[in-house]
Structures are given as structure tokens and as C-alpha cells.
LOLO-631332 format. One line per 3 residues: their letters; for each residue x negated, y, z of N, C-alpha, C, O. Coordinates in steps of 0.05 Angstrom, whole numbers, plus 32768, in hexadecimal, padded with zeros to 4 digits. Layout:
a> X/Y/Z/X/Y/Z/X/Y/Z/X/Y/Z; ... .
***
This chain:
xxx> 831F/7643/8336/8325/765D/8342/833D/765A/8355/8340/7668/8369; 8351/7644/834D/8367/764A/835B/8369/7638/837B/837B/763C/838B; 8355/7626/837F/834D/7619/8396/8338/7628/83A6/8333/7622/83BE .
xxx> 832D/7637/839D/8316/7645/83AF/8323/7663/83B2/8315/7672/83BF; 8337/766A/83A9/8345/7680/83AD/8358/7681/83B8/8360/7698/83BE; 8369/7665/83C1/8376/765E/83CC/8366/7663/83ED/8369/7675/83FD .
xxx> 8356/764D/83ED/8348/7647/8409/8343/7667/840F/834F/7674/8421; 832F/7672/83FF/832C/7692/8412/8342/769E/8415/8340/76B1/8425; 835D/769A/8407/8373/76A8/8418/837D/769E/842F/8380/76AE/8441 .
xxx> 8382/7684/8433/8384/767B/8454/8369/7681/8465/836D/767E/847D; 8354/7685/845F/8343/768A/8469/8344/76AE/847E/8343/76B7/8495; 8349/76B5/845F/834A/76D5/846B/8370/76D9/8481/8370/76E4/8497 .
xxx> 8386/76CE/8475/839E/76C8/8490/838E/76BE/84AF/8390/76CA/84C4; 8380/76A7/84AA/8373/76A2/84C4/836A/76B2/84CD/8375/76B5/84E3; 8351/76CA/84C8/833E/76D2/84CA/8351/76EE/84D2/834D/76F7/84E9 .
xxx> 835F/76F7/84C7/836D/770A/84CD/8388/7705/84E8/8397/7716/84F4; 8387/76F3/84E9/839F/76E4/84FE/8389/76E9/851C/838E/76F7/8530; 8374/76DB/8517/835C/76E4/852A/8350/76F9/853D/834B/76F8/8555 .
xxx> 834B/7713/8523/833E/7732/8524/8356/7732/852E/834F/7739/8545; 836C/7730/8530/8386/7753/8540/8378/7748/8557/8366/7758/855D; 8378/7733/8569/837F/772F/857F/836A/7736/8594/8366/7732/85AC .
xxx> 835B/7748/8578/8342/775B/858C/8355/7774/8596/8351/7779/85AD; 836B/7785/8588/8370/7793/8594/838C/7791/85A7/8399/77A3/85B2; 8390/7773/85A6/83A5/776D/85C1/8399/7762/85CA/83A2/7764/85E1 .
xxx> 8384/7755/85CC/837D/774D/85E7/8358/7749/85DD/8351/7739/85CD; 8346/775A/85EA/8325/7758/85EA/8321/773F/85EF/8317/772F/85E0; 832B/7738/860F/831D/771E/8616/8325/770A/860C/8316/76F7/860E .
xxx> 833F/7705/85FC/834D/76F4/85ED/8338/76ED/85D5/8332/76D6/85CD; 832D/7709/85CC/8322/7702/85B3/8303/76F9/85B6/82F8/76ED/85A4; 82F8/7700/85CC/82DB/76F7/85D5/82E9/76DB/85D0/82E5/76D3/85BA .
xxx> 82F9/76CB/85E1/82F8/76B3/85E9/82F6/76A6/85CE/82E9/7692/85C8; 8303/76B0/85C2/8308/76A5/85A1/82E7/76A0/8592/82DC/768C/8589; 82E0/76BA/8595/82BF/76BD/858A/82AB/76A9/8598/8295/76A2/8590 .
xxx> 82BA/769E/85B7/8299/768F/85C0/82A7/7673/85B6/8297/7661/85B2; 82C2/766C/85B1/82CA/7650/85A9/82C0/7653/8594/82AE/7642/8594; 82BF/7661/857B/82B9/765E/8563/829E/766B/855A/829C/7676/8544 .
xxx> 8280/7667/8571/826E/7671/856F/825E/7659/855E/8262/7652/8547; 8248/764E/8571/8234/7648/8560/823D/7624/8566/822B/7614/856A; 8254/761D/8567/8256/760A/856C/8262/75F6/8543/826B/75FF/852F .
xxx> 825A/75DB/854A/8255/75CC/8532/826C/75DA/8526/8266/75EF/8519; 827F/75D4/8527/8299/75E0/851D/8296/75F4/850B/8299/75F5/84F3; 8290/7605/851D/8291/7625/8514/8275/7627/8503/8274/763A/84F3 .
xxx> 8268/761D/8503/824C/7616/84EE/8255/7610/84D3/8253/761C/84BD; 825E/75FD/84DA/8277/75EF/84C6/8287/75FE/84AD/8284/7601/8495; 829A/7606/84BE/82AE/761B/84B2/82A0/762B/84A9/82AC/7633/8495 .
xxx> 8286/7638/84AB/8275/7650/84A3/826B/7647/848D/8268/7657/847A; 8264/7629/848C/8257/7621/846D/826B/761B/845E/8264/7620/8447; 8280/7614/845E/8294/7611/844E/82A9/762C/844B/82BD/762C/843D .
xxx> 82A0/763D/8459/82B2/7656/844A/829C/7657/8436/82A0/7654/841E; 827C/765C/8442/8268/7673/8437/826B/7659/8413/8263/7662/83FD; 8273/7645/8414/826F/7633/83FD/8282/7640/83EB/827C/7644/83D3 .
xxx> 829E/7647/83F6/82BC/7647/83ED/82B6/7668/83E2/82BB/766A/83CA; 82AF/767E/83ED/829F/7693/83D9/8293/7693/83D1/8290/76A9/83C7; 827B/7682/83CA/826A/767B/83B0/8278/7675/8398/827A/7681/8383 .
xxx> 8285/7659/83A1/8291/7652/8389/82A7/7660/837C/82B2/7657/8368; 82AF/767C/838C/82C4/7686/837C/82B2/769B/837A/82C2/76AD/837E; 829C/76A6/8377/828E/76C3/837A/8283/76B2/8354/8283/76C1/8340 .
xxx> 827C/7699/8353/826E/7694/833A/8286/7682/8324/827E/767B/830E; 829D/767C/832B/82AA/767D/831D/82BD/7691/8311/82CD/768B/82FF; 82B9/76A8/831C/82C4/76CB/8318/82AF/76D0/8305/82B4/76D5/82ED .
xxx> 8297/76CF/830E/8284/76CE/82F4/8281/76C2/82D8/827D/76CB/82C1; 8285/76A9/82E3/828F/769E/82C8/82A1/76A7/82B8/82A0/76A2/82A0; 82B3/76B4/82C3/82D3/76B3/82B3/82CE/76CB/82A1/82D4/76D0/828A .
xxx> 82BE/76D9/82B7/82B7/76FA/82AE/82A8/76F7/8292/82AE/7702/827D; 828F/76E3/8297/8280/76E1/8280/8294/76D6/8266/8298/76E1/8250; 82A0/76BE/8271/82B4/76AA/8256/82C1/76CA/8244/82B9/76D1/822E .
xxx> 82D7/76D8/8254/82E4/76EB/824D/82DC/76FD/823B/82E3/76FD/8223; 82C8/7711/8249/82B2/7718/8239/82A1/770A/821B/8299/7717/8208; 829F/76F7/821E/829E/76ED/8203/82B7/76E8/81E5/82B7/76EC/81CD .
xxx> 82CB/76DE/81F9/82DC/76D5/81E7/82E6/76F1/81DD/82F0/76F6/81C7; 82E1/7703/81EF/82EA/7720/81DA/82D6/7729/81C9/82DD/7733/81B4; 82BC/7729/81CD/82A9/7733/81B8/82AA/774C/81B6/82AC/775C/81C9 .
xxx> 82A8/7754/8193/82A9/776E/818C/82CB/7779/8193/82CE/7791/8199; 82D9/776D/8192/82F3/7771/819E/82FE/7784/81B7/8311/7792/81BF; 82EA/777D/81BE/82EF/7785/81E7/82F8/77A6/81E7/830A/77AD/81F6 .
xxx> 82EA/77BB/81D6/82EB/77D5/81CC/8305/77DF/81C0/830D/77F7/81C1; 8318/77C2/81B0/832B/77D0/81A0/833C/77D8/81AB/8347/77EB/819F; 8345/77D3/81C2/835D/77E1/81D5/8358/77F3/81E6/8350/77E9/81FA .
xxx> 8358/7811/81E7/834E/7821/81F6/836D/7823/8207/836B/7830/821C; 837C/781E/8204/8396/782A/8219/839D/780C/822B/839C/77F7/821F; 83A4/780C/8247/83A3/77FB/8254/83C4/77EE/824F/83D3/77FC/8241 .
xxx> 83CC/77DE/8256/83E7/77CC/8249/83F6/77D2/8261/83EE/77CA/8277; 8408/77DD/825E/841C/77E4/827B/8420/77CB/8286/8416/77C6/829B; 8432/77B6/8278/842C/779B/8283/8411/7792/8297/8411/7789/82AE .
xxx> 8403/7796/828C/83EA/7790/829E/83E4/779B/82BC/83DE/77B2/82C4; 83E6/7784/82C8/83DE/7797/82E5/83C0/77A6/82E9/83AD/779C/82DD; 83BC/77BA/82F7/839F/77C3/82F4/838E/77B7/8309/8376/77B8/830D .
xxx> 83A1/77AC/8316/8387/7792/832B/837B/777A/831B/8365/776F/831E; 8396/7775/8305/838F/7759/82FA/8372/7763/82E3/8360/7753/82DD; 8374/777B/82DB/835C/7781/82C5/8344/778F/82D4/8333/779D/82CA .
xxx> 8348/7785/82F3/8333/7796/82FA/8322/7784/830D/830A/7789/8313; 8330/776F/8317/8329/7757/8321/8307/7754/832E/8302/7751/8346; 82F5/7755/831A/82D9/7755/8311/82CD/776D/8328/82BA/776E/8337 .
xxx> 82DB/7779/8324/82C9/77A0/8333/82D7/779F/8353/82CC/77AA/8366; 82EE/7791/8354/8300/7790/836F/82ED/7774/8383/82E8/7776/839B; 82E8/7763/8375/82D1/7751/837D/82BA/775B/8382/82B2/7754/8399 .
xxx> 82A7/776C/8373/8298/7776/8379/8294/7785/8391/827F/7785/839F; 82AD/7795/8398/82AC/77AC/83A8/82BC/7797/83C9/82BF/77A0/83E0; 82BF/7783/83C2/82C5/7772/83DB/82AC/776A/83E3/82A5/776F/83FA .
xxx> 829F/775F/83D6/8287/7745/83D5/8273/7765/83E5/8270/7768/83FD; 826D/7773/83D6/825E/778A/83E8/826A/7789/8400/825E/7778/840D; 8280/7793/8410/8286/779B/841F/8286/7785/843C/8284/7788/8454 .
xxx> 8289/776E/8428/8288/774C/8431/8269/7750/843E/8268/774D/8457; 825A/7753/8436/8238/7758/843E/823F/775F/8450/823D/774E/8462; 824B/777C/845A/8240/778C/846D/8254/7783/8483/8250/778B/849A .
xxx> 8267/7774/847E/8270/776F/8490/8266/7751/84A2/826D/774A/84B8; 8253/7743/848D/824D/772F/849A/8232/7736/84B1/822F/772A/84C7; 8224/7748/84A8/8218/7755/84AF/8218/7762/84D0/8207/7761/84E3 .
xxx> 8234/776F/84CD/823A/777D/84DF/8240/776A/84FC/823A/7772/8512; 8250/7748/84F5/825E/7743/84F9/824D/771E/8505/8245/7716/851B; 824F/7710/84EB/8243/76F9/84E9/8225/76F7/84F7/821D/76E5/8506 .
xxx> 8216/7710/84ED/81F6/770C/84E7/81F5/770E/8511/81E9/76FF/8520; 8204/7723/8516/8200/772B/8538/8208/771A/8543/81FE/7713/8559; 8222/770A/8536/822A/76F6/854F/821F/76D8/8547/820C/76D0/8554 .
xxx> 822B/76C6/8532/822F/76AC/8536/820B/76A5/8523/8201/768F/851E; 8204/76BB/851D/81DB/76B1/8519/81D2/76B8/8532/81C3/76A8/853E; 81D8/76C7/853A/81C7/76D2/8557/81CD/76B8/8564/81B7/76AD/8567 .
xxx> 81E6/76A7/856D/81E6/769C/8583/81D3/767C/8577/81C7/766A/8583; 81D8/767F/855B/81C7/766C/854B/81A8/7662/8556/81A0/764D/8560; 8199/767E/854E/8182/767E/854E/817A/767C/8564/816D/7668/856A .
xxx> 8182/7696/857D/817F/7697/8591/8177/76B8/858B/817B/76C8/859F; 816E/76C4/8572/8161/76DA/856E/817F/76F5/8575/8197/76F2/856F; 8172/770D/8581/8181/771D/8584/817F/7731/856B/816D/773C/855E .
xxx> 81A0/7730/856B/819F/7746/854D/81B5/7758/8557/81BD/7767/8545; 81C1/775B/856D/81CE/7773/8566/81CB/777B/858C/81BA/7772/859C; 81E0/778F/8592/81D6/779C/85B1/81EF/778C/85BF/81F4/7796/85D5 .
xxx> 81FB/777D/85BC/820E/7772/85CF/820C/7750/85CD/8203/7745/85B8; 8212/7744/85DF/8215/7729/85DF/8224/7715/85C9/823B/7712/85D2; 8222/7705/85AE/8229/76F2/859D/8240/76EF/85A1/824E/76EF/858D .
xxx> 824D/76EB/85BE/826B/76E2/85C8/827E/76FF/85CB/8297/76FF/85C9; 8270/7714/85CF/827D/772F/85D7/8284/773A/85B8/827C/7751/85B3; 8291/772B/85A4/82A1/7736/8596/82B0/7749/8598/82AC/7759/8586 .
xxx> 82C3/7750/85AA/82CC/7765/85AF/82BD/7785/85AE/82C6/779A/85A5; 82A1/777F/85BC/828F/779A/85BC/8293/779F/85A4/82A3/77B0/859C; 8280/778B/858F/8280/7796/8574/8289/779F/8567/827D/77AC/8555 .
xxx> 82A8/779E/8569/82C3/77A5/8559/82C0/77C7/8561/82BC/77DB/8553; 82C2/77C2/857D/82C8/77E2/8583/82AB/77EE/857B/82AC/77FD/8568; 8299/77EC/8583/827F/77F8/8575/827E/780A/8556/8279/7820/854D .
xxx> 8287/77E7/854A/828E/77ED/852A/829A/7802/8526/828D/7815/851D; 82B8/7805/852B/82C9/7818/8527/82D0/782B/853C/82E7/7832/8542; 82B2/7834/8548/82B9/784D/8556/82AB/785E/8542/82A8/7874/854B .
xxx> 82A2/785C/852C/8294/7865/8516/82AD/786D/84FD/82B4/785A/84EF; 82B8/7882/84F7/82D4/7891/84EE/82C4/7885/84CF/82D2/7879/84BF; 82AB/7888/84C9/829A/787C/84A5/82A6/7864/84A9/82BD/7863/849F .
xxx> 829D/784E/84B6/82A1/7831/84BD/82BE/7829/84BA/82C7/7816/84AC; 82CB/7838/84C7/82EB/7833/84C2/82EF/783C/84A1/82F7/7828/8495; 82ED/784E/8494/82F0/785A/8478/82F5/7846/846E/8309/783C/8464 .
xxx> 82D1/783B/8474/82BA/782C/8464/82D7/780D/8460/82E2/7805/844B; 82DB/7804/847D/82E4/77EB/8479/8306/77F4/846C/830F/77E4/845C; 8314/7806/8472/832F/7808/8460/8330/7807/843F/8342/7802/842F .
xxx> 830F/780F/843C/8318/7810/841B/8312/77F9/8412/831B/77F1/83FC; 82FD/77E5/8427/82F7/77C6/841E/8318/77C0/841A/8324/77BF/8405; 8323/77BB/8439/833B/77BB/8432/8350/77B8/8422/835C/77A3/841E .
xxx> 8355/77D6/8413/835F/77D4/8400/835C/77C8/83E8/836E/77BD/83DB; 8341/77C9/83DF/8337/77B1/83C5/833D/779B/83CE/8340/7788/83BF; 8340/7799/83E5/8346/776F/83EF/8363/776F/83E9/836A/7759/83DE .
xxx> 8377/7781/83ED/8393/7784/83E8/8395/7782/83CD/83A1/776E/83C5; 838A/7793/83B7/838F/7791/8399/8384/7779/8397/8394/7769/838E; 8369/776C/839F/8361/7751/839A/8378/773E/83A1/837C/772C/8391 .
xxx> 8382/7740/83AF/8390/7722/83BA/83A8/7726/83AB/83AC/7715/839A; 83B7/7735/83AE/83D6/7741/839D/83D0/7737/8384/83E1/7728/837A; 83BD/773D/8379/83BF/7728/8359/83B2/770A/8361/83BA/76F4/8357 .
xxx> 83A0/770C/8371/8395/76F2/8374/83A0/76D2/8380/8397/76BB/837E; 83B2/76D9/838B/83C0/76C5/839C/83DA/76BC/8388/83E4/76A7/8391; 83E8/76C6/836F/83FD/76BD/8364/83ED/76B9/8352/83EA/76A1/834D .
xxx> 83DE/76CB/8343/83C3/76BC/832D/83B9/769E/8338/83BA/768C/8328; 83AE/7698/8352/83AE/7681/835B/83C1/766E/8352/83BA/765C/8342; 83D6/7670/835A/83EA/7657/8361/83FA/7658/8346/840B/7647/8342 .
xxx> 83F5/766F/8331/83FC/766C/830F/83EB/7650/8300/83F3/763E/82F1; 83CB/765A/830E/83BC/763E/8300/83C0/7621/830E/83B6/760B/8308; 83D2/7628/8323/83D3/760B/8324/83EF/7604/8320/83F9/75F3/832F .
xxx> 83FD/760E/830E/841B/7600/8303/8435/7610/830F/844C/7607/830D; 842E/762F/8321/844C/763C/8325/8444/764A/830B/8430/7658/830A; 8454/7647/82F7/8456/7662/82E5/8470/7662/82DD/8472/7673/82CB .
xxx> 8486/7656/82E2/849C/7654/82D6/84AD/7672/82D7/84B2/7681/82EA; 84B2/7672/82BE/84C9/768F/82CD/84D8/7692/82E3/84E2/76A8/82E6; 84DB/767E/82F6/84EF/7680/830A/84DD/7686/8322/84E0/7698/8333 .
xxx> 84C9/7673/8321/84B7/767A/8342/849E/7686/833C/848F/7688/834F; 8493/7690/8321/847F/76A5/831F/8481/76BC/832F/8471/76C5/8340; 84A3/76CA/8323/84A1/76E7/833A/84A8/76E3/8359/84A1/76F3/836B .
xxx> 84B6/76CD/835D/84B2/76C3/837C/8496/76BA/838B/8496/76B3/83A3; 847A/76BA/8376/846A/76B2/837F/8457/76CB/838A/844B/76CD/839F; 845B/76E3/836E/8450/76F3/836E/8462/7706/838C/8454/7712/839D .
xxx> 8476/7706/838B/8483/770C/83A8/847B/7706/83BF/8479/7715/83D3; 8473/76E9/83BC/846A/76E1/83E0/8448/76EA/83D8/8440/76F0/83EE; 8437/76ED/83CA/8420/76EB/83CA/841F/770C/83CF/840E/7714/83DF .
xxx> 842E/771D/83C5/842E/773D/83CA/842E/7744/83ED/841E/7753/83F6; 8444/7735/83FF/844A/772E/8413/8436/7721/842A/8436/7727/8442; 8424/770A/841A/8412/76F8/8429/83FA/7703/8430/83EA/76FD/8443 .
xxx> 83F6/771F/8413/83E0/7731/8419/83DD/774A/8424/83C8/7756/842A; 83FB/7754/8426/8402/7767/8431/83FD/7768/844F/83F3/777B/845A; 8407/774F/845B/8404/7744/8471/83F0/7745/847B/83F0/7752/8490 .
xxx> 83D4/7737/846F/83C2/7730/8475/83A7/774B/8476/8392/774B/8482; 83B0/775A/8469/839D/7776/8462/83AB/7786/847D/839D/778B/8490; 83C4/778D/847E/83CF/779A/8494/83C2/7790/84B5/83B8/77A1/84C4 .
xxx> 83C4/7777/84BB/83B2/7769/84C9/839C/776E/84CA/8395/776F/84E1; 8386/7775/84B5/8368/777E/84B7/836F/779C/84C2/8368/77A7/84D7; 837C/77A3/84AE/8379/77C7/84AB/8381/77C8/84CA/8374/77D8/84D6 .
xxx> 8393/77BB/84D9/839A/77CC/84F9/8385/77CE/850B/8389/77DC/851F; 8368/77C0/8506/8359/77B9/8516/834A/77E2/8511/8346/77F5/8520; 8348/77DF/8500/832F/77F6/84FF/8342/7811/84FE/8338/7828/84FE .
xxx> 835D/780C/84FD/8373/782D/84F6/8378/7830/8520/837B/7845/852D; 8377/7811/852A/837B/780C/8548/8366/7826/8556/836F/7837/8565; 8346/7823/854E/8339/782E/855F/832D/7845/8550/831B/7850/855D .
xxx> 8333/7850/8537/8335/7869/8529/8341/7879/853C/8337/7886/854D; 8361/7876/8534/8371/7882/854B/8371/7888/856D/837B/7899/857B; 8362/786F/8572/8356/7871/8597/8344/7876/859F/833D/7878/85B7 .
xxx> 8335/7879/8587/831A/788C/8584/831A/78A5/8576/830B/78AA/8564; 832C/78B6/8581/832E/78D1/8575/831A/78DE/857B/8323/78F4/8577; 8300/78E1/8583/82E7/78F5/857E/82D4/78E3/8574/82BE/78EC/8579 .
xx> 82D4/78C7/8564/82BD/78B9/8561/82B1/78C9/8542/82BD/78D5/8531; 8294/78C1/8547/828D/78D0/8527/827E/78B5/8512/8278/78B9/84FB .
***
């Protein structure tokens, strides 16, 4: 969990370092989209993210199932939640879920129109594979679509805030001294990184004041 959770958080810093620079600069970010179109590379990178959420989409499963067992008839005896306990860390399972959905529609929206289209050759959406930029604004001249992607959003924020110091706990920070310095920069690394998504679609909400 803590190597494939690792990688999709530099994944998503990249990925979010990327998306702003649609709304400073369009043609900046086309140029970005036709370097990183259907070329080996970018083929590449696409099978080894799409590998790097598998293996953490079925080792979340696993853990879910292990967990679930080792409590048994047990699981029932605590009806009050442990103040200690964070409610991202006991909720983990449903916060994945509601990413991994949202993950669909965004590949959908996003992947399926541009870097298969320029794949195949087949047309799947109304603008050109490289005209990334259209899409963005398309997407989020839709006030649902923007909602839609803030509340993905936010589950990716509770996700990562436990997930990124939970990471680097299983691999040997747990000491009392740099646990809460870990959980500090990881609060920070995701704060970062969600604020970064979230400006793209709050950008053309706001500059789209009559879109429906």
C-alpha cells in the first residue's frame, strides 16, 4: 500500500502542476497535451499509472476484507466512534470508492476524448485530441460538472491527508518525533495539491457566471 500510494501521490502533484496551466496559459497547456499525447512515452506512463491504481484499488480490498475478518462478530461491539480516530482514517474504504467513481468519469471526460482518440484514430469527443484546453472549458462551463468535480475533490483531500503519512508510517516514519512532522507535511502536500485541482473548475465557475 505504501509504494503504490506513494507513486499516485507524485502522480497526482504532477498531474496537478500540469491542469493550472490551462488557466494561465490555453496554448501552454495544448502544447503540454500534444507532447504528452499518443506518443510511446505517454502510452507508457498511462500503463503504469493505470497498473499503480490497480494495485492499490486491490490491495485496499484486501485490507478491507483482512480487517473485516479479523473483527468478526466483534465489528458491532463499538457503536461510538473513538475521538482519537480520524474519520478519514475509518472511512478510507467509502472515500476510495467515491474517488475511483469519479476517477471513471473523469477519464472518460478526459483520457477516452483525447490520448484514445489520437490512439485509435476514432473520434470520441467534438474538439481535436491536442485541444485540451477546449475540453476543460467545455467541462466546466457546466455549474453540475464543477459541483460534480469539487466534491470528487474533497474525498481526494480526506483521502490523501490520512493517506500520505499512513504511507510513509508503513514504511518506518513512526517515531514520536517525525510522525507529527510527517502528518504536517502530508496535510500541506495535499492541501496543495487539491487547491491546484480545485482552481481549475472554481477558475471558470466564476468566469462563467450564466453557465447552466
Amino acid at each position: 500500500m505504501s509504494i503504490s500510494g506513494i507513486f499516485l501521490v507524485l502522480f497526482l502533484l504532477f498531474h496537478s502542476l500540469m491542469n493550472i496551466v490551462v488557466i494561465i496559459s490555453p496554448t501552454g497547456y495544448n502544447a503540454i497535451c500534444a507532447f504528452l499525447g499518443a506518443n510511446w512515452y505517454a502510452v507508457l506512463g498511462t500503463a503504469v499509472l493505470a497498473g499503480g491504481f490497480v494495485i492499490h484499488i486491490l490491495y485496499a480490498l484486501f485490507l478491507t476484507y483482512k480487517n473485516m475478518r479479523a473483527r468478526g462478530s466483534e465489528k458491532y461491539a463499538v457503536t461510538k466512534n473513538q475521538k482519537s480516530v480520524e474519520w478519514s482514517s475509518q472511512n478510507m474504504f467509502v472515500l476510495g470508492l467515491i474517488i475511483f467513481g469519479f476517477l471513471l468519469l473523469h477519464f472518460y471526460n478526459f483520457w477516452y476524448k483525447m490520448q484514445f482518440s489520437e490512439l485509435t484514430g476514432i473520434e470520441t469527443g467534438e474538439f481535436k485530441p491536442s485541444d485540451g484546453a477546449a475540453y476543460v472549458q467545455a467541462l466546466f462551463s457546466s455549474k453540475i460538472y464543477c459541483g460534480v468535480y469539487l466534491v470528487w475533490l474533497a474525498a481526494l483531500w480526506l483521502h490523501l491527508t490520512h493517506g500520505i503519512w499512513s504511507s510513509l508510517q508503513t514504511i518506518g516514519i513512526n517515531n514520536k518525533i517525525w510522525l507529527p512532522r510527517v502528518k504536517v507535511i502530508g496535510n500541506i502536500i495535499s492541501t496543495i495539491v487539491i487547491l491546484m485541482f480545485m482552481s481549475i473548475p472554481l477558475y471558470y465557475l466564476f468566469r462563467c457566471g450564466s453557465c447552466i
